[in-house]
VEXSEVEX-464717 format. One record per residue: residue in one letter; x, y, z of N, C-alpha, C in turn. Coordinates in pm, whole numbers, plus 50000, padded with zeros to 5 digits. Example, Ala and Ser with C-alpha at 12.3 -4.5 7.8 and 13.67 -1.06 7.14 Angstrom:
<nodes>
A513194943150780512304955050780513204967050780/S512854977550708513674989450714512905000350787/
</nodes>
This chain:
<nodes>
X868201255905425868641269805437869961271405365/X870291282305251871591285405195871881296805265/X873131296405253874151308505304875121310905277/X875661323005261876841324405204878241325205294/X879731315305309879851315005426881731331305435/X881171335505556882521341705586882571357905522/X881811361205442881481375605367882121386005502/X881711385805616882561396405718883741387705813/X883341377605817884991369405879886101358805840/X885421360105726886501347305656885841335805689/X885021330205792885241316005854884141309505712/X885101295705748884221288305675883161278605760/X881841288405769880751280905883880031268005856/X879821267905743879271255405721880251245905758/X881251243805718882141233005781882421232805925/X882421242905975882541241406161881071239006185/X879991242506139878501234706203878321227206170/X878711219606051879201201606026879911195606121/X881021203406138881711196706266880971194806364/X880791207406408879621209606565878511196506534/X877891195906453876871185806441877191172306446/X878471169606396878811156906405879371150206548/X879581161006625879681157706753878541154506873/X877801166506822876261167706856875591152006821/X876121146606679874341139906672875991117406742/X876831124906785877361109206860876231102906898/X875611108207007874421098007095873371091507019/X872851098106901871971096206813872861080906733/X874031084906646874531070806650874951060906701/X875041063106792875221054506909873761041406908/X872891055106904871261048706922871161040806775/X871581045706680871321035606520872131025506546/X873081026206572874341014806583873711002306679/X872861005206775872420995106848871000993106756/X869980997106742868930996306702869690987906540/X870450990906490870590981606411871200966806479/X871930965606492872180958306640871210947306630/X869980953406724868810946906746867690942606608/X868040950806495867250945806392867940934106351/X869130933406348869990918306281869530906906402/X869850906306542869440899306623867170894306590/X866700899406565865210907106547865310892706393/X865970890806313866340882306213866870869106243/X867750873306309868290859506377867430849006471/X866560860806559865650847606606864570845306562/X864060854906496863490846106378863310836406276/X864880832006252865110821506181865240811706252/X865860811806377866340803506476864970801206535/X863840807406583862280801706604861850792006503/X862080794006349861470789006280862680776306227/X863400773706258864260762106264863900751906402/X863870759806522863390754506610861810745206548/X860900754606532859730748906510859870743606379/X860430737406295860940723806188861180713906283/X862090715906367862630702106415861430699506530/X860820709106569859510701306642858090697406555/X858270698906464857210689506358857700676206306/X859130673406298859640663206272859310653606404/X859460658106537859400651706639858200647006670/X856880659306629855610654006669855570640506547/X855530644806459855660633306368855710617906368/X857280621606444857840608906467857360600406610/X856380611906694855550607406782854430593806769/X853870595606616852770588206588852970573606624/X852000566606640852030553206653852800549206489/X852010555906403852350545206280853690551506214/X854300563206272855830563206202856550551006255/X855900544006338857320531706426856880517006322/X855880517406258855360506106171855020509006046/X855950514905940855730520005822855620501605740/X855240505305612855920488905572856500486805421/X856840483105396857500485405283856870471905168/X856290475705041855670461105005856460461904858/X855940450404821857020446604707855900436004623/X855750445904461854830428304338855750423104286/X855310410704240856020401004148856050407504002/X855010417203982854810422103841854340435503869/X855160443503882854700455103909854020466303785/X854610460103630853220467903574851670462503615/X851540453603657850150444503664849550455403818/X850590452203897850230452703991851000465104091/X850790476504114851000484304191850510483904332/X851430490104443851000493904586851530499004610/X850340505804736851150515704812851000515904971/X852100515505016852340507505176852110517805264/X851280523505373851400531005456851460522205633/X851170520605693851800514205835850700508105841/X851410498405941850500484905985851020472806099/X850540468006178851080460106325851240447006220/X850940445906098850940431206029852150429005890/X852670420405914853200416505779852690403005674/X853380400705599852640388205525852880386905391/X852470380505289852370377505158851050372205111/X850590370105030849660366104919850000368804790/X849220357804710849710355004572847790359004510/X847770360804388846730359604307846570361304176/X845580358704110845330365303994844450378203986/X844750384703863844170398403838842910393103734/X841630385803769840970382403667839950392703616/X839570408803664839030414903604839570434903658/X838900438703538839910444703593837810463503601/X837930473903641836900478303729836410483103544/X835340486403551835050493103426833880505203436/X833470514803378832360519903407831460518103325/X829680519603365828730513803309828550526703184/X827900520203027828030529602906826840528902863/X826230538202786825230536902705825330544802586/X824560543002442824430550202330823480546202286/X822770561702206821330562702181821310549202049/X820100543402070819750531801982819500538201822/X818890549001758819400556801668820610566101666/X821010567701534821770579701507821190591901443/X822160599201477821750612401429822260620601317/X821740624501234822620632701067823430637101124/X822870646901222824250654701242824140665501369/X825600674701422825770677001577824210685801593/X823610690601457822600702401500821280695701512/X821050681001512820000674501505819470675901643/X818290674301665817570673001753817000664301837/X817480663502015818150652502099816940656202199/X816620664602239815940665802352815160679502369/X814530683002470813820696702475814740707902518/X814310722502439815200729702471815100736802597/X816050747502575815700755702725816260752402830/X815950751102974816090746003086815670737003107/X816230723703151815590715903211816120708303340/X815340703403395815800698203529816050686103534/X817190682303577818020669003551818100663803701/X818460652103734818930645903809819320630203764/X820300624703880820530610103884821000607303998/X821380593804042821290585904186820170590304316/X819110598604256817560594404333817350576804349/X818010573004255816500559204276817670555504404/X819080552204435819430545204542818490554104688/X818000566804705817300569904807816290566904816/X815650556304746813810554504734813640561604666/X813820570004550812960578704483813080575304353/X811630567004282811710565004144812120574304020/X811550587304058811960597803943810950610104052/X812000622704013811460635304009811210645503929/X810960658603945810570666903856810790681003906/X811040691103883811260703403945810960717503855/X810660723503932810040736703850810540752103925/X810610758303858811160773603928812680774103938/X813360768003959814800766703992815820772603891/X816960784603922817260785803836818430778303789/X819040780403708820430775903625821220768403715/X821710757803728823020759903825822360743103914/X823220741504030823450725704083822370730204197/X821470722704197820370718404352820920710704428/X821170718604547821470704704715820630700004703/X820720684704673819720676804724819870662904822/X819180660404970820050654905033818880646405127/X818660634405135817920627505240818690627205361/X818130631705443818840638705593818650625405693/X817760620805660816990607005804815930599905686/X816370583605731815970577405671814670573405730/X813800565705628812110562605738812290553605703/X811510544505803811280527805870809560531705879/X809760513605865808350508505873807860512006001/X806860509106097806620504406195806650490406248/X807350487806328807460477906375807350471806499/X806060462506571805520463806663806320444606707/X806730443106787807670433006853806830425706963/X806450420206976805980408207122807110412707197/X806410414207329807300415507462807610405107562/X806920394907484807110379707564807610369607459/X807840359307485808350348207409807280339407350/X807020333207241806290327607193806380313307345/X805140310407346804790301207418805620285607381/X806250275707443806750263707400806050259507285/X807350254407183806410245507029806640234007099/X806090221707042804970224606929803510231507021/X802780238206913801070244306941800240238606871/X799020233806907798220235506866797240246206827/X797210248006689796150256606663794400252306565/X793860257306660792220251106605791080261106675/X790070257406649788980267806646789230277206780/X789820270906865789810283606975790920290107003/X791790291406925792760299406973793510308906818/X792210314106738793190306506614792990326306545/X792440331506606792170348606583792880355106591/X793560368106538794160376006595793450388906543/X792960398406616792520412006532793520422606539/X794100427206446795060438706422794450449806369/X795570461906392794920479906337796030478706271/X795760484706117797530488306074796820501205977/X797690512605996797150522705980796130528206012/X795770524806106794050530006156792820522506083/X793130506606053792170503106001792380485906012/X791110481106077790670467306193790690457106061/X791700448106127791390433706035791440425506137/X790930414506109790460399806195791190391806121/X792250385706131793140377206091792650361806162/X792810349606069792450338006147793440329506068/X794470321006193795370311206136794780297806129/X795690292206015795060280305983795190264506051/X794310261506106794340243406234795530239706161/X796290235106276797700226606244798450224806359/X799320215506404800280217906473801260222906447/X802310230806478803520241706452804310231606564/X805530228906462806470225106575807520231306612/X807440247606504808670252106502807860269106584/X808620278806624808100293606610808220300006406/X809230294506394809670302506247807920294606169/X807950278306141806270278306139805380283506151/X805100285706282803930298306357804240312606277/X805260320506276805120326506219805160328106070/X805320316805974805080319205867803930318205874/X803180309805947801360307805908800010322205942/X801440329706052800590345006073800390352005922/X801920350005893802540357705781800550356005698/X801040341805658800190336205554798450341105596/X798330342605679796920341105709796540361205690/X797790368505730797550380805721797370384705590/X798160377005481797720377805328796880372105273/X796080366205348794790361605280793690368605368/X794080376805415792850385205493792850400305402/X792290407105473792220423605387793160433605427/X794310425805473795520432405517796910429205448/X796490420905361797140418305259797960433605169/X799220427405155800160439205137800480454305205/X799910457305340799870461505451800880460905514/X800810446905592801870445005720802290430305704/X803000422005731803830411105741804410405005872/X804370391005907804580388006012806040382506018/X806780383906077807950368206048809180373106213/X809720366306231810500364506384811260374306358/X811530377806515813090395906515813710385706549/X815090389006576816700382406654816440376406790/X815310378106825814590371706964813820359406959/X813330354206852812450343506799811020351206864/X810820365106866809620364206900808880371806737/X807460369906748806520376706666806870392106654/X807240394606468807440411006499806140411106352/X805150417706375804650424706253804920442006189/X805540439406107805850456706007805310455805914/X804760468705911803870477905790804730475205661/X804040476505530804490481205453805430495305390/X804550500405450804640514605434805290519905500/X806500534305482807280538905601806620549905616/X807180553105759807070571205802806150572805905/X805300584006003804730576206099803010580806067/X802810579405936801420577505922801430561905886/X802390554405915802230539605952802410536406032/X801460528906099801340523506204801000506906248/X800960499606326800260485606351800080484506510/X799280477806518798940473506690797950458706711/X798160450006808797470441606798796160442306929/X795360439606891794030450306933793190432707004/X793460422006987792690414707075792930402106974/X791740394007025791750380606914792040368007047/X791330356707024791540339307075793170335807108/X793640342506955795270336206967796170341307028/X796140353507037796850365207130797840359307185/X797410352007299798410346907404799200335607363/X798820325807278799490313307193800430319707107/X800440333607124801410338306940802440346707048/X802550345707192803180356007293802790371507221/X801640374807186801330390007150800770395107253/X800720409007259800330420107366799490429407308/X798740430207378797420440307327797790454607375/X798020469907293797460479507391798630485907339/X799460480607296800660487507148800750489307096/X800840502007027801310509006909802470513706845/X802970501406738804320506106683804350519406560/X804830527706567804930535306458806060536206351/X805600543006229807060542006168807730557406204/X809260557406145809970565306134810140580006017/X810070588706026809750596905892810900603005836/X811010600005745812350603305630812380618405634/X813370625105608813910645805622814460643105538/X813860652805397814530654905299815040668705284/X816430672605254816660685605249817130691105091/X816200703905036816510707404897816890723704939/X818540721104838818890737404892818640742805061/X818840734505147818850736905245817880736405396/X816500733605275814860734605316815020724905311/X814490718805487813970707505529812390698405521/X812220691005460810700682905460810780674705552/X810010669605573809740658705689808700649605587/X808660636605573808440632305491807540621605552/X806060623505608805660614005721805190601005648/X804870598505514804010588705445805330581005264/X806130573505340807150573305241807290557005176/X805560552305158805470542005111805640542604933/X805450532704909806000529204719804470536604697/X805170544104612803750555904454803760567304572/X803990568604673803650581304745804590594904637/X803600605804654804120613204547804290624704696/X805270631804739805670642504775806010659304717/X805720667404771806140680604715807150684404821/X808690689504796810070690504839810480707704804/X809440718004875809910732304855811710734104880/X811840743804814813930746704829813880753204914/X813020764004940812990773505076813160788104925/X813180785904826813310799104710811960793704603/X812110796304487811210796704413810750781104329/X811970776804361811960763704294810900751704413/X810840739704334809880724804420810240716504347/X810910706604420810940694304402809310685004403/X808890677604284808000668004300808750655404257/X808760647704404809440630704386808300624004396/X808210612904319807600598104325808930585504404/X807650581704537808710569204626808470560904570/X809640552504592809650537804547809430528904645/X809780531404765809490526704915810520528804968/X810250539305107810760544405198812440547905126/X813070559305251813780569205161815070562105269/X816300561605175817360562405242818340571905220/X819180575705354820240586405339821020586205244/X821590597905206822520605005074821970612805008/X823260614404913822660625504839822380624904698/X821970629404621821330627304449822010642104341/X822800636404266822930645004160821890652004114/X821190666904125820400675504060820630688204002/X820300689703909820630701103873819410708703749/X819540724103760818350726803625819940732103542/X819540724003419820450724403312820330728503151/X821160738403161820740749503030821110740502909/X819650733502830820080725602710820500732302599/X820380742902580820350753802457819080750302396/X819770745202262818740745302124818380728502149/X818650720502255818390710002264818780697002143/X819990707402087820750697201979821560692101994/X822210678601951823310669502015824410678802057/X825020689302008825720692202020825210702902213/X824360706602220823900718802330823900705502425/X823290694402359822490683602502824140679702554/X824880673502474826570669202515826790683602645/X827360692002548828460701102651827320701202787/X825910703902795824950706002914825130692002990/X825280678502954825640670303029827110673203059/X827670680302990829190679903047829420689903139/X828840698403184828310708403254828130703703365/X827470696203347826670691303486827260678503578/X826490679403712826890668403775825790652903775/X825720653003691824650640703646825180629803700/X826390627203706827300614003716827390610503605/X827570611803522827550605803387828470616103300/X829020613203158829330620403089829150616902905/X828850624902868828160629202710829130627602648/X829250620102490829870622702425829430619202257/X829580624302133828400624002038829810616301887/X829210603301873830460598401828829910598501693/X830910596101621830850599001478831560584701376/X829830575901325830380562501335830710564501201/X830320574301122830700574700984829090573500884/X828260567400985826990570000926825630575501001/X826450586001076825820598501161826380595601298/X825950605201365826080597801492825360595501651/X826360588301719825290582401827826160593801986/X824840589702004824640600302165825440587602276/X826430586602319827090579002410827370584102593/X826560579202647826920581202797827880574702867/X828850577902959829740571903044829840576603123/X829110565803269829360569103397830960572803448/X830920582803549831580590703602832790581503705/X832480573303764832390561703834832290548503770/X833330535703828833290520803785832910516503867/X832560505703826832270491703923830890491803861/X830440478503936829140469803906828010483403926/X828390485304004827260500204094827190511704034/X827740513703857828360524603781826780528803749/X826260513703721824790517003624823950529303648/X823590533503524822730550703510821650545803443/X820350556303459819420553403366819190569703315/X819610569403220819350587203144818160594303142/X818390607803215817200615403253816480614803120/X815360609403126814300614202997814170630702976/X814340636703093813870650203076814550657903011/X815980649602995817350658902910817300653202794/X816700640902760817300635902612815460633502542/X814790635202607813430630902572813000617402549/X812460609902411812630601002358813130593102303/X814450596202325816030589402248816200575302339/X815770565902289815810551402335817730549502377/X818060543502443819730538502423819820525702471/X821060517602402821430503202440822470500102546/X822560497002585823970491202709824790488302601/X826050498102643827250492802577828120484702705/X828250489702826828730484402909828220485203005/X827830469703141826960474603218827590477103347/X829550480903302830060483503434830480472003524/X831460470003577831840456603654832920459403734/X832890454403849834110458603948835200452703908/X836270456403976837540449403939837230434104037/X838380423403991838220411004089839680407204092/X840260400204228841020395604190841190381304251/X841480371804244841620359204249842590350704363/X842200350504491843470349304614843650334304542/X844630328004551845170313704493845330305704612/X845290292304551845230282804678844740268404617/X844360265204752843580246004749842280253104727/X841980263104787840660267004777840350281504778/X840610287004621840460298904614839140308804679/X839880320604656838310331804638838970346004608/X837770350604593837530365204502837300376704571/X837860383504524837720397304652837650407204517/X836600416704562835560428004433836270437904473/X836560451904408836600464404443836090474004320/X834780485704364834430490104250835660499504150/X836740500104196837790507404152838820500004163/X839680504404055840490492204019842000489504158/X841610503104231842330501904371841670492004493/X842320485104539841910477504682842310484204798/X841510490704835842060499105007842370484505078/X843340487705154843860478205303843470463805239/X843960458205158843750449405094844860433705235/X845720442605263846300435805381846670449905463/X846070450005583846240460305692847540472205652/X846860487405588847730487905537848390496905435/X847710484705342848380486505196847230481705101/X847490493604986846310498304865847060487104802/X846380480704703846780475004587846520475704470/X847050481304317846120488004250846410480704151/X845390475904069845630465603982845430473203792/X846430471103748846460475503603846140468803521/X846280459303507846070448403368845380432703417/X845250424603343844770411403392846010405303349/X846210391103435847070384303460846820372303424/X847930366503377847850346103321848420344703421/X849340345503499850180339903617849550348503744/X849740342103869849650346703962850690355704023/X850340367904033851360376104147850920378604300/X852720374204344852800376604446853320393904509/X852430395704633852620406804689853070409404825/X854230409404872854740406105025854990422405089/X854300423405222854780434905311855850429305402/X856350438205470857700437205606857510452205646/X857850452505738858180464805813859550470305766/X859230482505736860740495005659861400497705801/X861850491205842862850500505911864150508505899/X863910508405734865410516005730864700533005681/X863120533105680862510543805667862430553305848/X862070537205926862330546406065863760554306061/X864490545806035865760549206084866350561706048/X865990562905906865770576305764865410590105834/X864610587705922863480599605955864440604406138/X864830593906180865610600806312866620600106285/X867640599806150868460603006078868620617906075/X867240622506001866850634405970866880646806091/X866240639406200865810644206339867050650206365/X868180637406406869400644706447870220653506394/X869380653906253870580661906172869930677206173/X868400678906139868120687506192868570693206308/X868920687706437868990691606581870090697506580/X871230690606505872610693306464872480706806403/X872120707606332872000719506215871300736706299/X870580731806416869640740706549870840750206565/X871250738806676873010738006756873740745406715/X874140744106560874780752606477874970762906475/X873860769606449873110785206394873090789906542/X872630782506666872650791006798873910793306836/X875020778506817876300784806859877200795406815/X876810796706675877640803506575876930822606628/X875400824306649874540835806693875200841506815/X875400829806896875870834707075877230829607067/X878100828306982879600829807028880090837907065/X881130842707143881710848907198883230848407238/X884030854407077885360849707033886270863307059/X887050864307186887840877107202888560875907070/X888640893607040889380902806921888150898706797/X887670890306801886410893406665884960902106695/X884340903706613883350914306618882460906906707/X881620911606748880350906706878879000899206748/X879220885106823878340878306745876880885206771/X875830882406684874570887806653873810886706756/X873600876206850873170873506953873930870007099/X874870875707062876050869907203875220881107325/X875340870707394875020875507523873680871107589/X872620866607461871430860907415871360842407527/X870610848307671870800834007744869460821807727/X868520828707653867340823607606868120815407502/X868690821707352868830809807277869900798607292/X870570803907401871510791307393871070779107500/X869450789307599869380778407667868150770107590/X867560775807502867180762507367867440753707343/X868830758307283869460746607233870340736207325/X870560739807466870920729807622869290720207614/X868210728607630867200721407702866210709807562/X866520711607423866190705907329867080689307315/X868790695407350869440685207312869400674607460/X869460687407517869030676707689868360662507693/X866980673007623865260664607623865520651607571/X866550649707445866620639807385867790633407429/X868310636507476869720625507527869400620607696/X868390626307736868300621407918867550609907921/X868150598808032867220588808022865800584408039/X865290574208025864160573307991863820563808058/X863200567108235862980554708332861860540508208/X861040551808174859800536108065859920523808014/X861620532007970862200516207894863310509407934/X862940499407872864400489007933865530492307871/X865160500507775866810502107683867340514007702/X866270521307789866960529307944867420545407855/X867750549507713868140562707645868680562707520/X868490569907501868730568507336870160567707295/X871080568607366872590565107379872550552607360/X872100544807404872190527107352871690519807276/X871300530107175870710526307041871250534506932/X872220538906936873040549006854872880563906824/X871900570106976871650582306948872370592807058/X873920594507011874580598507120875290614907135/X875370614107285876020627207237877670629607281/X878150639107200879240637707131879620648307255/X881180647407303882030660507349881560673707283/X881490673107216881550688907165880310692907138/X879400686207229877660692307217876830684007070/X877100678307008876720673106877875830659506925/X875120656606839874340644306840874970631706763/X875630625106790875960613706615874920604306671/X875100599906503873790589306509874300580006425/X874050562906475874730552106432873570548906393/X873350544606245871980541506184872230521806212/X872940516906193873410503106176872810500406336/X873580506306411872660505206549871420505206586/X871140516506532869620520406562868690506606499/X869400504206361868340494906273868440482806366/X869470478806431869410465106476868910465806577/X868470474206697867820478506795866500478106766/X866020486606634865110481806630864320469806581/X864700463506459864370450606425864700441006586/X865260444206665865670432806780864430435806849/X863820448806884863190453306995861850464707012/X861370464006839860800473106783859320484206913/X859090473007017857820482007095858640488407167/X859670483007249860370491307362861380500707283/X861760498607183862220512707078860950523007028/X859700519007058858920527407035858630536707158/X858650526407276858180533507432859310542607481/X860670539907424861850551507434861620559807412/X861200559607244860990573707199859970579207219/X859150575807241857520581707275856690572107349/X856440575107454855180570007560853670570007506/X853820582307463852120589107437851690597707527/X850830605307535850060613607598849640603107703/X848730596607676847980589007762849030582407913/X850370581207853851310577107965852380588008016/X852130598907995852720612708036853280615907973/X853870617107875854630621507727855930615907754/X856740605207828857870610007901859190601207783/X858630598507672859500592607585860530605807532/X861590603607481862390610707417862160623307352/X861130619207251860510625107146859320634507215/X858730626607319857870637007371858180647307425/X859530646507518860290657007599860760667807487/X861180660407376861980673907286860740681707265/X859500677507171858480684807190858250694907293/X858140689607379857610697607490858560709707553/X859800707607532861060713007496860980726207433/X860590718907294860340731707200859390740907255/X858320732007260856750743207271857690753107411/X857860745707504858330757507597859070770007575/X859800763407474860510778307421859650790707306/X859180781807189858810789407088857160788107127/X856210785207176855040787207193854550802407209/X853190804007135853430814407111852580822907237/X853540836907268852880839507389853470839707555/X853840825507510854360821207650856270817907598/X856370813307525857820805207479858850819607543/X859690810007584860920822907597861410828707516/X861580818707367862360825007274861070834407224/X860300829207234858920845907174859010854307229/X859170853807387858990865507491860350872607429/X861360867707443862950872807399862530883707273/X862090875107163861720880607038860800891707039/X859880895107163859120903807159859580918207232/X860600913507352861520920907394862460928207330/X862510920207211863860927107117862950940507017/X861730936606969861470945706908860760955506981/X860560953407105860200967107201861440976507227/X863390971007204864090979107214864150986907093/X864020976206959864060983606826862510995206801/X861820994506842860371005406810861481018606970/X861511010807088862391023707180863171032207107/X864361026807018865371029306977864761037706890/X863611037406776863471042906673863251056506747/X862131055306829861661068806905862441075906960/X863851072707004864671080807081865371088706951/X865941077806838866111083406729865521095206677/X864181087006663863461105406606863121114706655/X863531117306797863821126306863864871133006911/X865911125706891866871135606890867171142106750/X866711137606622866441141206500865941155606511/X864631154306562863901167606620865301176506677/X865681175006782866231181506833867671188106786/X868321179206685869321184906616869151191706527/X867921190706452867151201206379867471212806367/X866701212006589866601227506606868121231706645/X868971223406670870271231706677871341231206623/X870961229106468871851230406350871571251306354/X869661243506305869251258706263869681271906387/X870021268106534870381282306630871701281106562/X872521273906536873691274406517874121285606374/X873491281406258873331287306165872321306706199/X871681306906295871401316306323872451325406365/X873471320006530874621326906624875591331606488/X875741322006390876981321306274876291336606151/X874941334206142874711346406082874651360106146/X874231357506265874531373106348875761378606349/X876721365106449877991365806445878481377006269/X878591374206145878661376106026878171397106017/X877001395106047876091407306051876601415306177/X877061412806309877801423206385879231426006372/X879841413706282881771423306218881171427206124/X880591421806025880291437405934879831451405991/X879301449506064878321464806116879661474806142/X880721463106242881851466406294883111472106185/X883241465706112883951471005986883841478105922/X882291483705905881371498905809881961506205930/X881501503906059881771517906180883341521306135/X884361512306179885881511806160886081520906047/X885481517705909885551523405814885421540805798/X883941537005827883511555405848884751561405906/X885201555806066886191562806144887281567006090/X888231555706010889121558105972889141569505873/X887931569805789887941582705667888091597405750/X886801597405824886751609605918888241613405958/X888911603106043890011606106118891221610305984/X890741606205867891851609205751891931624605698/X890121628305713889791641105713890251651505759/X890511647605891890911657106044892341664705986/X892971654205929894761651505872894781665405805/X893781661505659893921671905581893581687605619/
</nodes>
């Protein structure tokens, strides 16, 4: 609203309803002055929560069993020989040689080719796979599937059938001769009369090789097989897995001389193959069995078994060859997850199609999908070999890893071997304790650093301004019940608190920490320096480290923690504060604008008053004349 001010009284109104207003809107600042107030506090424990919750991740941390047994290892030749130490209850040394070092298995096509646009394989799409054969599966084939990687996954592995004697073979030695010498078996639903050959057996492993033998010269030959379980008794298993195999022993003279039982039927186990998600059940998973493996979409797997299927999974994929020229077949193996990788070398007199497994060690070996390269013969360039390395001694030995890393090679610690070696290196662990010591170094200094920020928030220094949180009995009782947790004793251990191991507290609320102490405390006493600081769950948390934890969570947990509840309290005054704000906003509004109304009337009745005055005075001048 404009106005023009004083036209019938002189006054200057806008500046007295500035005034008036500035008196008017006190309470309103009053209300910003705190609501800001509470937004700086609203910051403060926010930082101070999230400092809190640092120093309680350091603590859970330092909870673990294996922060108290880190280890620190050390090679004689550390280009040769790298490690890397993570914790362990063991120390030690060993020496060796590096006599091989991991490689991956290679191949390149046995011709070359003029050149990248020559022609390698069929074009189009085709369906690739590799590591089928480790599941039983000689080779597959697939149709419908589009572009892109097939789950392919043996879910449950199949077993033979295997039918076990429930008694013990009768005392050796036996005689066996015309009357005892039959056995008639079912294996798969189909009767053989087995007859062992006159002899005495002095052994069971005997007896049962001569079942063995007699079942392969009958018409059950390559069927089922006899030979002893972990019991020394008679077990016969099928050839064949899955549970359209079966065996049972159905009667016979010898029955009781072989401890067999009539009237049992062992079955096999049936392999679950899953493609893209679609489950098969795979009841008949003997060698040449040919299966159909729907995806649950448009695509089918057709596998040929090799005998019976084991768990994992198989690189598959349908893979866009292009023009099926060295150059389309490369990048489409490079595309893909074949395990393998393409590369088209250039010997100077064309070139050759080169594969390299993805993966080293002995176990690298690939055999290249025919379906991607067609008829392109290839030679072993490399057939892949694990790394080895050589423990030294009166009486050495060899320890394999398909990668040139050794996991836990000593409880532990990786060892990763770079080069081969003429000399033997040595590799020694010890326990780091100057890494423990490092880390509740850290602890206290963090805790220190808590302390800080709360005392400096809730001070309360007559003639200076009102600290950000003064008055605040939640955060200062944080930082009482945090530093408490960790300085109160500790009935568990004999070394009774962390004060007698250099973790003390100081007059003036502070933590110092004597690392020289601590280290010799612990190298002197390393379990009962562990049971100080942490018990475990399992023994009530009541170590040092567990209490500060628990410390924390009490405060900052979310929900329940005081300092959250505090924090949630504070911004219920700041959202109050806003609302009272924007309402008295409203309300000064409306009584700027009455004010500016009384000030324009006021204006409009001395004028009215000054025209009347006016008129009068002329008239009355009139009268004169």
């Amino acid at each position: 609203m404009s106005s023009i001010d004083g036209l019938a009284t002189g006054l200057d109104t806008t500046a007295i309803i500035k005034q008036l207003m500035a008196i008017e809107r006190k309470p309103q600042d009053a209300l910003t002055s705190r609501k800001s107030q509470a937004e700086k506090a609203r910051t403060e424990l926010t930082g101070i929560r999230s400092d809190v919750n640092a120093l309680g991740s350091l603590a859970k941390d330092l909870r673990l069993t294996t922060a108290w047994n880190p280890l620190k290892a050390t090679s004689t030749n550390t280009s040769a020989v790298s490690l890397s130490a993570g914790s362990a209850a063991t120390t030690g040394a060993y020496t060796f040689q590096v006599t091989s070092l991991a490689s991956a298995a290679s191949v390149y096509s046995t011709n070359t080719f003029a050149s990248l646009d020559s022609p390698v394989g069929p074009s189009g799409d085709v369906f690739t796979s590799s590591g089928h054969q480790a599941l039983g599966i000689s080779s597959m084939t697939g149709t419908g599937f589009s572009p892109g990687d097939v789950a392919f996954e043996v879910m449950q592995a199949s077993t033979a059938a295997k039918l076990d004697s429930v008694v013990d073979i009768p005392a050796v030695p036996i005689t066996i001769d015309g009357t005892n010498d039959g056995i008639d078996i079912s294996v798969d639903g189909f009767s053989f009369s087995v007859q062992l050959a006159s002899d005495t057996y002095t052994t069971k492993a005997d007896l049962a090789a001569a079942l063995d033998d007699a079942i392969q010269a009958s018409g059950a030959a390559g069927k089922v097989t006899a030979s002893l379980n972990d019991q020394d008794r008679i077990q016969l298993t099928t050839t064949g897995e899955g549970s359209a195999h079966s065996v049972s022993v159905t009667g016979g003279t010898g029955v009781n001389d072989l401890g067999l039982s009539t009237g049992l039927t062992a079955f096999g186990i049936d392999g679950i193959v899953s493609v893209n998600g679609t489950s098969t059940t795979v009841t008949d998973a003997s060698a040449g069995a040919v299966v159909s493996l729907p995806s649950g979409g448009s695509g089918t797997i057709s596998a040929t078994l090799s005998g019976g299927l084991r768990e994992g999974t198989a690189n598959v994929m349908q893979v866009g060859a292009g023009t099926g020229s060295l150059t389309d077949v490369v990048n489409a193996v490079n595309r893909s997850n074949l395990g393998y990788s393409a590369a088209a070398v250039n010997t100077g007199n064309g070139y050759r199609l080169q594969l390299t497994a993805k993966t080293t060690g002995a176990a690298s070996a690939f055999t290249p999908d025919a379906q991607l390269f067609g008829s392109t013969a290839f030679t072993t360039l490399s057939a892949g070999a694990d790394a080895q390395i050589t423990i030294t001694g009166a009486n050495p030995y060899t320890v394999s890893s398909s990668t040139n890393t050794f996991s836990n090679l000593l409880p532990g610690v990786d060892v990763t071997v770079n080069a081969l070696t003429d000399s033997a290196v040595t590799v020694s662990t010890e326990h780091d304790y100057d890494a423990v010591a490092a880390r509740i170094e850290d602890l206290v200094k963090k805790l220190n650093d808590v302390n800080a920020r709360i005392a400096k928030a809730t001070a309360n220094v007559p003639g200076a301004d009102r600290s950000v949180l003064q008055g605040s009995r939640e955060t200062r009782r944080a930082a009482e019940a945090i530093r408490g947790a960790l300085v109160a004793p500790v009935d568990e251990s004999s070394l009774t608190s962390v004060g007698v191991v250099g973790v003390e507290l100081t007059k003036d609320g502070t933590i110092n920490f004597d690392k020289a102490k601590f280290t010799e405390a612990l190298k002197s006493n390393p379990a009962e320096m562990a049971k100080l600081f942490t018990s475990g769950a399992a023994n009530g948390g009541t170590g040092a480290l567990d209490r500060v934890v628990a410390a924390i969570d009490g405060a900052t947990k979310v929900g329940e923690g005081y300092l959250y509840t505090a924090a949630e309290a504070n911004d219920k005054r700041i959202d109050d504060y806003g609302r009272q704000i924007d309402a008295y906003e409203t309300r000064l509004t409306q009584r700027e604008a009455a004010l500016r109304r009384t000030y324009a009337n006021l204006e409009v009745a001395l004028n009215n008053l000054k025209s009347q005055s006016s008129n009068l005075a002329a008239q009355l001048g009139s009268i004169g004349r």
